[in-house]
C-alpha atoms as an extended CHARMM CRD file, in Angstrom:
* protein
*
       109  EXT
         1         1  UNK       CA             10.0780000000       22.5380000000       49.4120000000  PROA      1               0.0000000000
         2         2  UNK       CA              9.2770000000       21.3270000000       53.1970000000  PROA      2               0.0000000000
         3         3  UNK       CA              6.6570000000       23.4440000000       53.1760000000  PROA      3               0.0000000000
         4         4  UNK       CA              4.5480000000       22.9900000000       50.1410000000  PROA      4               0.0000000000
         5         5  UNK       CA              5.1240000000       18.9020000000       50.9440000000  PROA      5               0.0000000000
         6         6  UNK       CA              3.4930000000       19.9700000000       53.9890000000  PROA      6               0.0000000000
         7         7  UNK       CA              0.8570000000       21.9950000000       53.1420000000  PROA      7               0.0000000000
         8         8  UNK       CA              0.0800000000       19.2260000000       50.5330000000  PROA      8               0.0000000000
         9         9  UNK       CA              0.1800000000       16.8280000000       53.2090000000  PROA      9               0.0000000000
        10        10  UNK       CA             -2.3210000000       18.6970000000       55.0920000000  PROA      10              0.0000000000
        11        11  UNK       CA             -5.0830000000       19.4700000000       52.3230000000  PROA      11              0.0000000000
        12        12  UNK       CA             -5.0070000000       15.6170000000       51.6650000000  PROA      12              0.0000000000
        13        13  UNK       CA             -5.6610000000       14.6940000000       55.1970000000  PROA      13              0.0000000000
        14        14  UNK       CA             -8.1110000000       17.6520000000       55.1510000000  PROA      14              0.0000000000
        15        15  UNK       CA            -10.3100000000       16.3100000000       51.9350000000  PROA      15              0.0000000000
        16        16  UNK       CA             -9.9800000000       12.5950000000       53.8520000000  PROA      16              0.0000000000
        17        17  UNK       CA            -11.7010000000       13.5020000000       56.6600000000  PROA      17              0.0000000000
        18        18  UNK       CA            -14.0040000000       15.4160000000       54.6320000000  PROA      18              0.0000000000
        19        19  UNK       CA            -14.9630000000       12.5270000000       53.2060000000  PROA      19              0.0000000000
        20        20  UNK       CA            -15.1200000000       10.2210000000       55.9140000000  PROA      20              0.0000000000
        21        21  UNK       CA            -17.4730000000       12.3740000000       57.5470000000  PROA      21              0.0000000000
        22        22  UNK       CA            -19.8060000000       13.8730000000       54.6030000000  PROA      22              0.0000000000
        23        23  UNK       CA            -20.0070000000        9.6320000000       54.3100000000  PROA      23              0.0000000000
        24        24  UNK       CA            -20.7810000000        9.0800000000       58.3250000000  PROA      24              0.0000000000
        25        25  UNK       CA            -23.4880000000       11.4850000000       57.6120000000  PROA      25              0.0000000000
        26        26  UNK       CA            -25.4820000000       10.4910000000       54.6430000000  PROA      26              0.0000000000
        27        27  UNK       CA            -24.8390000000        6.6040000000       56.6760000000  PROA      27              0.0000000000
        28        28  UNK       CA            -26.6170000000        8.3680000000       59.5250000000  PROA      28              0.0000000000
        29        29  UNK       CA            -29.2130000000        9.9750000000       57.8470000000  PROA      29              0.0000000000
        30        30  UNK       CA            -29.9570000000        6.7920000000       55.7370000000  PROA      30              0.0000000000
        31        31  UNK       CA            -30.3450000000        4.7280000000       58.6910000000  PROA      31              0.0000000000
        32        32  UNK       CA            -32.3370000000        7.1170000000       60.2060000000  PROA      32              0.0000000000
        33        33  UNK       CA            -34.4950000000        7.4430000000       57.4500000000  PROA      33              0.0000000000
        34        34  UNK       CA            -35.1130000000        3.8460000000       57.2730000000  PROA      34              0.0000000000
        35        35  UNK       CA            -35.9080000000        3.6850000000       60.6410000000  PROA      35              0.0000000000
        36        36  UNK       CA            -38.7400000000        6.4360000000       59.9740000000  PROA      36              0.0000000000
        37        37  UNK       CA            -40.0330000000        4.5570000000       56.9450000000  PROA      37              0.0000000000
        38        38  UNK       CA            -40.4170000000        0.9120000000       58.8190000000  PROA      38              0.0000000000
        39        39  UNK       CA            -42.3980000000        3.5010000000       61.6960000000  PROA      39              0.0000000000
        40        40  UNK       CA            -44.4390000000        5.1160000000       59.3700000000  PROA      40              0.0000000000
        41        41  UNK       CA            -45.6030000000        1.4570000000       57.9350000000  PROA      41              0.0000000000
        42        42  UNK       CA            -45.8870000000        0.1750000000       61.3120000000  PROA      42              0.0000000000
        43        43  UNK       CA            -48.0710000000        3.2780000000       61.9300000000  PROA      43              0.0000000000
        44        44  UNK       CA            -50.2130000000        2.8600000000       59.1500000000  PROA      44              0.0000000000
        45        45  UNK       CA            -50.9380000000       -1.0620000000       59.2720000000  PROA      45              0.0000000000
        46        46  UNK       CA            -52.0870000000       -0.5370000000       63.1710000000  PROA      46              0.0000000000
        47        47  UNK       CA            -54.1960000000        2.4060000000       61.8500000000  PROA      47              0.0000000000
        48        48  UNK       CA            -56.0770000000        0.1330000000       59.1710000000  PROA      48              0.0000000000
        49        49  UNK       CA            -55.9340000000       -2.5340000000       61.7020000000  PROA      49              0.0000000000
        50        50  UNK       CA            -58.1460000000       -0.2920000000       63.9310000000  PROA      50              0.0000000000
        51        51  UNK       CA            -59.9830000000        1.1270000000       61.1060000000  PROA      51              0.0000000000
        52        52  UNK       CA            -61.0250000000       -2.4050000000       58.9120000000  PROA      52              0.0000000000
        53        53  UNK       CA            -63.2490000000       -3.1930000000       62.3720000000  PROA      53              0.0000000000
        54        54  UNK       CA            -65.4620000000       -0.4170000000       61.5160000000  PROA      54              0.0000000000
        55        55  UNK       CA            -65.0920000000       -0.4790000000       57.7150000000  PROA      55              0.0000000000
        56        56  UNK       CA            -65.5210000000       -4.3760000000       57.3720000000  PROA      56              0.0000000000
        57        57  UNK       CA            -61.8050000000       -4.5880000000       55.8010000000  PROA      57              0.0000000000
        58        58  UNK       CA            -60.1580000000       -7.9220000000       55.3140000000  PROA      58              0.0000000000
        59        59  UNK       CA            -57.2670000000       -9.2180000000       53.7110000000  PROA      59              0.0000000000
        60        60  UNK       CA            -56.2170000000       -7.7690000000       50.1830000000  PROA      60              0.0000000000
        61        61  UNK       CA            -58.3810000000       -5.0070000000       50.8750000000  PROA      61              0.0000000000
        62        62  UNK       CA            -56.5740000000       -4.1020000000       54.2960000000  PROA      62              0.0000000000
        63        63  UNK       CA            -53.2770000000       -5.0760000000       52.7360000000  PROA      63              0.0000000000
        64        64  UNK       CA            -53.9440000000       -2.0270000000       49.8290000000  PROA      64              0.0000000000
        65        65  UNK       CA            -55.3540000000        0.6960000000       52.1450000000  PROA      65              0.0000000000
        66        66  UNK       CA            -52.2330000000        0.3010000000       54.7850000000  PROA      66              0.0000000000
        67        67  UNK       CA            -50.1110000000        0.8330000000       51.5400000000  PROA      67              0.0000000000
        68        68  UNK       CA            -52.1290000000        3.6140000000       51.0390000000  PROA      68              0.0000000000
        69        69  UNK       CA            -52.4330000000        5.4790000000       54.1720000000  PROA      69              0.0000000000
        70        70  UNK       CA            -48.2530000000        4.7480000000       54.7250000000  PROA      70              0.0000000000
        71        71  UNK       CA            -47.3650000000        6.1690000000       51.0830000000  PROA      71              0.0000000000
        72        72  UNK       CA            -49.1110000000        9.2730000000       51.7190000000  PROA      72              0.0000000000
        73        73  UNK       CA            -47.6160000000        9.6650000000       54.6070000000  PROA      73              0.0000000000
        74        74  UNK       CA            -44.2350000000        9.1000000000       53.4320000000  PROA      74              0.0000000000
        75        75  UNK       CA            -45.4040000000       11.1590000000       50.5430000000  PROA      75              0.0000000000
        76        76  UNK       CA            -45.7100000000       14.3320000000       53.6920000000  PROA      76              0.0000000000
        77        77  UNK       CA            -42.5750000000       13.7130000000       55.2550000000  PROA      77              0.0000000000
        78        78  UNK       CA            -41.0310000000       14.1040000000       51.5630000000  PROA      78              0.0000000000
        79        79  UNK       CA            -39.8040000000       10.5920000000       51.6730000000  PROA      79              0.0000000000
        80        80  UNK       CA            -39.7140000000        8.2220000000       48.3380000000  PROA      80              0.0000000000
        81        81  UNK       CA            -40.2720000000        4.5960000000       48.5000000000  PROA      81              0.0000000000
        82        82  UNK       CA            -40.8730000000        2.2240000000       46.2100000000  PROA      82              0.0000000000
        83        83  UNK       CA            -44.1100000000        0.2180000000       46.3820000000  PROA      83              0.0000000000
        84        84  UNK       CA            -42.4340000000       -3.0450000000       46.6130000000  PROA      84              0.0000000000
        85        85  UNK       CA            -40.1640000000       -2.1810000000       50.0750000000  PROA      85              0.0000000000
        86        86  UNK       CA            -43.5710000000       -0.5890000000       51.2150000000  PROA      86              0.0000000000
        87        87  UNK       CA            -45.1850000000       -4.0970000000       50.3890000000  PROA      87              0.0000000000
        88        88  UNK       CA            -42.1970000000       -6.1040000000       52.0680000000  PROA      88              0.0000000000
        89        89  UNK       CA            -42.3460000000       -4.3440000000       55.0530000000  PROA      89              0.0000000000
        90        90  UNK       CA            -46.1900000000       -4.3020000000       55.3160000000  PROA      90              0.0000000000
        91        91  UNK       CA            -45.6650000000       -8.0370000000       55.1340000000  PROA      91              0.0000000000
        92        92  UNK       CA            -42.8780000000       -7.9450000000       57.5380000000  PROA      92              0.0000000000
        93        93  UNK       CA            -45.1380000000       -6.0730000000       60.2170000000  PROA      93              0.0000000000
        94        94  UNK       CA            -48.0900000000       -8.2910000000       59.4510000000  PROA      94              0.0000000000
        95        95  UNK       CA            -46.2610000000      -11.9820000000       60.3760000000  PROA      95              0.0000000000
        96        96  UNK       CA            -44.9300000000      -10.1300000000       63.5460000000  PROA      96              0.0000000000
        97        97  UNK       CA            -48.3030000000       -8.9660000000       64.9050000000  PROA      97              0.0000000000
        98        98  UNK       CA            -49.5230000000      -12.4540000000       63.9830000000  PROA      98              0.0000000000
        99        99  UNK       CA            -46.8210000000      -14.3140000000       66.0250000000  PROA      99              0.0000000000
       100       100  UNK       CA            -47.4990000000      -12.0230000000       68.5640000000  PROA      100             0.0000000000
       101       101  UNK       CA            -51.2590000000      -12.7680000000       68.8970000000  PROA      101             0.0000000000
       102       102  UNK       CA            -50.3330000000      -16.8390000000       68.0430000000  PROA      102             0.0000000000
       103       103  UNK       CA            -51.8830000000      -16.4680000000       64.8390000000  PROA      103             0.0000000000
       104       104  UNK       CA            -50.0760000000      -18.2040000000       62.1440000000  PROA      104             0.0000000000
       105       105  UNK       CA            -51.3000000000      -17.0030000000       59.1090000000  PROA      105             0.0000000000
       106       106  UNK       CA            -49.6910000000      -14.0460000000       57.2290000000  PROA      106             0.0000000000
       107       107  UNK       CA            -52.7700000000      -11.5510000000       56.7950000000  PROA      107             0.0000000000
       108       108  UNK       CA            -54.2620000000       -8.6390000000       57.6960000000  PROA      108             0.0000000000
       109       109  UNK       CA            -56.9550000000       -9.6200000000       60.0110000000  PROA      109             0.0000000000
């Protein structure tokens, strides 16, 4: 009796710690993910940033080719994101360069 209470005990505590750690995991791979997605964007807007003062880009028009150029990258790396965190984050990396240079408005330049 001891020792199926035991063994019981023991496959519990095993499937637990299964748990906890197939869940550490996918939290580690998510973050790391995310961290790859916000690099990729950050990538791509300094790309088209670079790019739009040969091209004559401005605005809207940068805005929609660093969406571009980050979802097909993404797109390689076999990563799925929705257009509107792409868009948020775009905008996100956009008013940071812009503090950075003292600019205060929120576009692609």
């Amino acid at each position: 009796m001891e020792e199926v209470l035991l063994k019981t005990i023991v496959y519990v505590a095993v499937g637990v710690v299964y748990i906890l750690v197939n869940s550490l995991l996918k939290s580690k791979k998510l973050e790391s993910e995310v961290k790859t997605i916000r690099k990729v964007i950050k990538h791509a807007v300094e790309y088209v940033e670079q790019v739009s003062k040969i091209e004559d880009l401005h605005g809207n028009q940068k805005k929609q080719y660093a969406k571009t150029v980050a979802k097909n990258m993404l797109k390689d790396l076999h990563i799925n994101v929705s257009d509107g965190i792409i868009d948020t984050i775009i905008e996100s990396m956009v008013f940071y360069m812009n503090l950075e240079k003292g600019d205060e408005s929120n576009e692609l330049e």
